[in-house]
N, CA, C and O atoms as a DFTB+ gen file, in Angstrom:
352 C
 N C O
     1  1     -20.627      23.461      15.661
     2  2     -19.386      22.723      15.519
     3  2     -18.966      22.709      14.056
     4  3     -19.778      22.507      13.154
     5  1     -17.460      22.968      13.817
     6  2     -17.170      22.690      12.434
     7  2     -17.388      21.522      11.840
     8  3     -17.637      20.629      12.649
     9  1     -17.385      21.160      10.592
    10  2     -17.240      19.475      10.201
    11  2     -16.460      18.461      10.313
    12  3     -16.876      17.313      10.154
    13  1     -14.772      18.846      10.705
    14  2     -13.472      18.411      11.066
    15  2     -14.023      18.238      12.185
    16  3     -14.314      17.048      12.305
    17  1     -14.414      19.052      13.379
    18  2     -15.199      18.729      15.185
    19  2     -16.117      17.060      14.832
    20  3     -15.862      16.055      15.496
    21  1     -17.156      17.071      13.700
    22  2     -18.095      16.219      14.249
    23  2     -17.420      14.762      13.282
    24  3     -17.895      13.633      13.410
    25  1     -16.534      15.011      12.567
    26  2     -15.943      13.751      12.366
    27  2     -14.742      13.378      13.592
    28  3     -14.567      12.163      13.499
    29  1     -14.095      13.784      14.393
    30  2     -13.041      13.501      15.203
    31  2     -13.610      12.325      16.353
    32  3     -12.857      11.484      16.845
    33  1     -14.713      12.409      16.599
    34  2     -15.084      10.883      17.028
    35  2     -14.847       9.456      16.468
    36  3     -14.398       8.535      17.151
    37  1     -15.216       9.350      15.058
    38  2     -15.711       8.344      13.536
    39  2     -13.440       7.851      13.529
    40  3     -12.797       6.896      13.094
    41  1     -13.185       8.728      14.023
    42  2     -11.365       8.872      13.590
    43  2     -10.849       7.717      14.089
    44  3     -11.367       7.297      15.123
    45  1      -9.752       6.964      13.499
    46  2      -9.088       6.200      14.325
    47  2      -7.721       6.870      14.748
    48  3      -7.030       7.749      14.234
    49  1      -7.581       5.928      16.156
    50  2      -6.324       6.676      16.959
    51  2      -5.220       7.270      16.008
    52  3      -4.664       8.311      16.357
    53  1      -4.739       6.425      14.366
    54  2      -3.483       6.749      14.133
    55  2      -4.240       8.415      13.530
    56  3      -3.554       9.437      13.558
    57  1      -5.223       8.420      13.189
    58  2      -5.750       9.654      12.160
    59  2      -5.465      10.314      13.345
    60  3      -4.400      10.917      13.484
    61  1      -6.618      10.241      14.532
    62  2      -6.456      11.467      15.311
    63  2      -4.748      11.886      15.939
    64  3      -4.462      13.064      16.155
    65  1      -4.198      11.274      16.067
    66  2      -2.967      11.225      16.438
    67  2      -1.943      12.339      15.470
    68  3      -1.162      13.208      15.858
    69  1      -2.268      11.959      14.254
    70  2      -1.987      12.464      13.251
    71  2      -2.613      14.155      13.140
    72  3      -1.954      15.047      12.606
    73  1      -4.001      14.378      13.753
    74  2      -4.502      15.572      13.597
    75  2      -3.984      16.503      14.276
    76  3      -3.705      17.674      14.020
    77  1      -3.882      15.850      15.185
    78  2      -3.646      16.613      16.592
    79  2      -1.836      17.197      16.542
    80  3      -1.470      18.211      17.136
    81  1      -0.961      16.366      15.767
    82  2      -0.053      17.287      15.476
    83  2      -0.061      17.888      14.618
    84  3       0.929      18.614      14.706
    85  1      -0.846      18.198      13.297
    86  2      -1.213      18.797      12.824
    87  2      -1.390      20.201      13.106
    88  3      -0.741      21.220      12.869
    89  1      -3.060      19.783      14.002
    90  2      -3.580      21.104      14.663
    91  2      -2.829      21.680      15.842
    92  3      -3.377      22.554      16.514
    93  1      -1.609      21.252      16.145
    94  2      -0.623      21.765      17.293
    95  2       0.544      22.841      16.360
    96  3       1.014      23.937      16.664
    97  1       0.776      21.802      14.888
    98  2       1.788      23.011      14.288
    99  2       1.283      24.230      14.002
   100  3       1.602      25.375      14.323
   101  1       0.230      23.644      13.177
   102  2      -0.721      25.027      12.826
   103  2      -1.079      26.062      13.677
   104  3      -1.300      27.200      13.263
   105  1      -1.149      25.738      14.833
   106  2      -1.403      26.698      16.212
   107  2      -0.413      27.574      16.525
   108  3      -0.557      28.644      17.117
   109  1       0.567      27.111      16.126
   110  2       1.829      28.424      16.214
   111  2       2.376      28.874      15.554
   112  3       2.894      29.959      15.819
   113  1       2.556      28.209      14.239
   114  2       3.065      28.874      12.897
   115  2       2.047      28.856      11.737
   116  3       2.545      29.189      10.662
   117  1       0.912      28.585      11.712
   118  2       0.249      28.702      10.324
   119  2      -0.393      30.023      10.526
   120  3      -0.240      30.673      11.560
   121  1      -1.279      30.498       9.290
   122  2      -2.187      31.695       9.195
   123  2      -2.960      32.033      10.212
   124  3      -3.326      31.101      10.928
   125  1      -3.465      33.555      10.594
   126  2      -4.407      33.507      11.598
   127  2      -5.501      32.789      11.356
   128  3      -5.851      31.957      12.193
   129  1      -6.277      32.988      10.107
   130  2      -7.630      31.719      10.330
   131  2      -6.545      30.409      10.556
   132  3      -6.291      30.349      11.759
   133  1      -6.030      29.647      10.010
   134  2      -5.445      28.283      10.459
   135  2      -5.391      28.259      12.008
   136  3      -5.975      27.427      12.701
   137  1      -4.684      29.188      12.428
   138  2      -4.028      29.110      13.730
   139  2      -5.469      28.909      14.743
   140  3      -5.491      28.207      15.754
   141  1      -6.687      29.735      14.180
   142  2      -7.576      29.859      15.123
   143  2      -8.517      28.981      15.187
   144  3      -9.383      29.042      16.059
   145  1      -8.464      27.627      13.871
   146  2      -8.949      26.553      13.251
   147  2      -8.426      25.714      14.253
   148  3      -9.031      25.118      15.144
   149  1      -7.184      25.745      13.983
   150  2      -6.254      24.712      15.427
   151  2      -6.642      24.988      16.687
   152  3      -6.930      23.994      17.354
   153  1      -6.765      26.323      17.363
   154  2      -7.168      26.291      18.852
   155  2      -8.101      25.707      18.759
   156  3      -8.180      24.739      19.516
   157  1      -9.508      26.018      17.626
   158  2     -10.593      25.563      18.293
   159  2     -10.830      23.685      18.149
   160  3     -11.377      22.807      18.817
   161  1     -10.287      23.749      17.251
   162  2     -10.299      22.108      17.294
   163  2      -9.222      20.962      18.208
   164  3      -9.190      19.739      18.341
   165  1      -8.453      22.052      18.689
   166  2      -7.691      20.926      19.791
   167  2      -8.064      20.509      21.029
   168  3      -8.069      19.349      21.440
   169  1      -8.295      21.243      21.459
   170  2      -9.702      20.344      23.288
   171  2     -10.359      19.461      22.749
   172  3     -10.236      18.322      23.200
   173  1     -11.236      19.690      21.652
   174  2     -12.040      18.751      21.191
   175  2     -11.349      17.087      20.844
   176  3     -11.871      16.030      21.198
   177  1     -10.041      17.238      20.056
   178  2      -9.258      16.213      20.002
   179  2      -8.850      15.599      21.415
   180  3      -8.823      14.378      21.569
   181  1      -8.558      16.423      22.368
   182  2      -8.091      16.090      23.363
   183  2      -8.846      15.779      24.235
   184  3      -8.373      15.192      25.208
   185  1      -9.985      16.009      24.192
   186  2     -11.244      15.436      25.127
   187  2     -11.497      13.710      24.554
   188  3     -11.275      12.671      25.175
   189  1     -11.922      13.857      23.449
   190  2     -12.061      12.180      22.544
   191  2     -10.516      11.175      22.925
   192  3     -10.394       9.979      23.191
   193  1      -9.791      11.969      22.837
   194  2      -8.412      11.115      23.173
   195  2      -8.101      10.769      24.688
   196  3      -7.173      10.081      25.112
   197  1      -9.349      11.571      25.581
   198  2      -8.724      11.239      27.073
   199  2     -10.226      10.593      27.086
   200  3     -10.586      10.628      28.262
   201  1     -11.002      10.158      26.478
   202  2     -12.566       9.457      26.401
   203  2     -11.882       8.135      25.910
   204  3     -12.071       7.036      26.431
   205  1     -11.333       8.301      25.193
   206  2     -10.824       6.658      24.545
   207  2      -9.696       6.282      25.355
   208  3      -9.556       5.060      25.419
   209  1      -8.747       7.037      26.070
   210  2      -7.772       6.482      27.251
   211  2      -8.511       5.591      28.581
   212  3      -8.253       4.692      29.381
   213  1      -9.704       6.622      28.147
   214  2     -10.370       5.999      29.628
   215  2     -11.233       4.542      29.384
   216  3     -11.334       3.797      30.359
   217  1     -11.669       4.254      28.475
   218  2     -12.384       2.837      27.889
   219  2     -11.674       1.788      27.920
   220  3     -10.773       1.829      27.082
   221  1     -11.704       0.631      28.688
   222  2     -11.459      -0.776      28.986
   223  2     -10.838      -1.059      27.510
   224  3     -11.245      -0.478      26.504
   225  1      -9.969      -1.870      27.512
   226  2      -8.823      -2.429      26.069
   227  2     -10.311      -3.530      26.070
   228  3     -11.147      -4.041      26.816
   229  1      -9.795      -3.392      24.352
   230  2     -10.689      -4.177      23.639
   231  2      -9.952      -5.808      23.838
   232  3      -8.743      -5.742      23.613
   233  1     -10.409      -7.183      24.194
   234  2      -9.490      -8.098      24.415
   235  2     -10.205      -8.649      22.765
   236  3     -11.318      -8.641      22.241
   237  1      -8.842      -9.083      22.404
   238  2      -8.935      -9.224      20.867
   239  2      -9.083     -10.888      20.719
   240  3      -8.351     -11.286      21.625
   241  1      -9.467     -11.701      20.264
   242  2      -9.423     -12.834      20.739
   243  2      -8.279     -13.777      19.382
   244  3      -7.869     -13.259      18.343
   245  1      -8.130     -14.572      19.638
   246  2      -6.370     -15.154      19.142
   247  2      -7.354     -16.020      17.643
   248  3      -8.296     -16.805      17.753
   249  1      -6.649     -15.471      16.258
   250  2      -7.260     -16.497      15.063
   251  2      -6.953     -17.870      15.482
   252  3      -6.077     -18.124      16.309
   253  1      -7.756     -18.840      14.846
   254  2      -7.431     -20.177      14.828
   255  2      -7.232     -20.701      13.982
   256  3      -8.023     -20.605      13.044
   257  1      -6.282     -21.378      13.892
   258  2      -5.516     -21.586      12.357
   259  2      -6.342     -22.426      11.988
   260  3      -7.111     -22.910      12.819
   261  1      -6.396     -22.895      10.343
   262  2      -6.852     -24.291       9.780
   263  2      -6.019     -25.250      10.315
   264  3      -4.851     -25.086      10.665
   265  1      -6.881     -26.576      10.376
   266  2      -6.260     -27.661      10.628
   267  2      -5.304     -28.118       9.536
   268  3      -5.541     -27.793       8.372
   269  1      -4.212     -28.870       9.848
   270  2      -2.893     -29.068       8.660
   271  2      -3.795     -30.243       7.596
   272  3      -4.810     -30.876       7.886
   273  1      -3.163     -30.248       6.554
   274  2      -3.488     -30.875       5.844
   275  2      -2.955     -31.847       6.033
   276  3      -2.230     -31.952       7.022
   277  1      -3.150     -33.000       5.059
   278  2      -1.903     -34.155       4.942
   279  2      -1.190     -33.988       3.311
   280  3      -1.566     -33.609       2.202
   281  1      -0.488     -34.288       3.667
   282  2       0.409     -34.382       2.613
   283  2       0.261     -35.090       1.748
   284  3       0.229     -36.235       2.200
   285  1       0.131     -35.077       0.575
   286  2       0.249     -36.221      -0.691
   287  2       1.702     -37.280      -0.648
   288  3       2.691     -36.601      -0.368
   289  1       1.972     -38.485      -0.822
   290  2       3.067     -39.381      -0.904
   291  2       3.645     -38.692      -1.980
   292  3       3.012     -38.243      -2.936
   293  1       4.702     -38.626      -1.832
   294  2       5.815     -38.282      -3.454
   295  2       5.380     -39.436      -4.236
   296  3       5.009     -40.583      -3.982
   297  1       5.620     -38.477      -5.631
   298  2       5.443     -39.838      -6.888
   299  2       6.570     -40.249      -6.904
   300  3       7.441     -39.447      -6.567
   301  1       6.937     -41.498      -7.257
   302  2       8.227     -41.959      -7.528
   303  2       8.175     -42.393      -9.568
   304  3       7.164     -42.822     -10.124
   305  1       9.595     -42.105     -10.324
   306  2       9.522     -42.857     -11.548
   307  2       9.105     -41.236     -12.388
   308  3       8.872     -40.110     -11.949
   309  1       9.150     -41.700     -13.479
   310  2       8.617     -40.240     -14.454
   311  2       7.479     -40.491     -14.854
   312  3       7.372     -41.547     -15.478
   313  1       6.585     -39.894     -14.716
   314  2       5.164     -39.819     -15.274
   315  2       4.769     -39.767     -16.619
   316  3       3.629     -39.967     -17.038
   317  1       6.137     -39.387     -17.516
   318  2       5.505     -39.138     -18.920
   319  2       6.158     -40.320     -19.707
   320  3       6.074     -40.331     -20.935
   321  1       6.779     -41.275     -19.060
   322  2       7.289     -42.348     -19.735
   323  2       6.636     -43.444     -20.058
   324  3       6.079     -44.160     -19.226
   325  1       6.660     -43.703     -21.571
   326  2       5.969     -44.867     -21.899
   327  2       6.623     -46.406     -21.873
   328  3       7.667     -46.573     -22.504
   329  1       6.051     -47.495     -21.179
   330  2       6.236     -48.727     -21.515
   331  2       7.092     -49.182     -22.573
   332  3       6.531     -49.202     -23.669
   333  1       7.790     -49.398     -22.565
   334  2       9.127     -50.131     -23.707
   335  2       8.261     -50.998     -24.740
   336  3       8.756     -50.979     -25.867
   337  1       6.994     -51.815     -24.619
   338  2       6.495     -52.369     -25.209
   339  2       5.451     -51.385     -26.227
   340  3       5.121     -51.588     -27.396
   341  1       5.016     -50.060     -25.141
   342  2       4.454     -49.479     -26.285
   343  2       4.745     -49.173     -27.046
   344  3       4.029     -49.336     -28.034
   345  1       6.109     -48.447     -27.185
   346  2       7.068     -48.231     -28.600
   347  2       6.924     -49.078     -29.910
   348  3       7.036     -48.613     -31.044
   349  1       6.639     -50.495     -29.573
   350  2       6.877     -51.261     -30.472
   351  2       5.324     -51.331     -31.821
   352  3       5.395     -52.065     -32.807
């Protein structure tokens, strides 16, 4: 098996998804080695992709948020103001 073959398992759907049109353009318009790179690696894509069609959906289970906080009371008045008496 090539090394592109024994990683296409490890792949996630958007990669393989991504390969596979790849290895579909290349199959009809790239170089003869390319082109013959693409035949051999497309069953292989397409076998893993009808292996993972066939596997039960993963049920994802729902986050749970943090509980809310409470809120602090508004300050009322200005905080940086001094006493009329301290002035003196």
């Amino acid at each position: 098996m090539t090394p592109l073959a024994e990683m296409v398992p490890a792949m996630s759907d958007a990669d393989l998804k991504a390969l596979r049109a790849n290895a579909a353009r290349l199959s009809g318009t790239g170089s003869p080695a390319q082109s013959a790179a693409a035949d051999e690696i497309l069953p292989i894509i397409d076998a893993e992709a009808s292996r993972r069609a066939a596997l039960p959906p993963i049920a994802v289970a729902p986050r749970k948020r943090a509980p809310a906080t409470k809120k602090a009371a508004p300050v009322t008045g200005h905080q940086t103001a001094l006493p009329a008496k301290a002035l003196v």
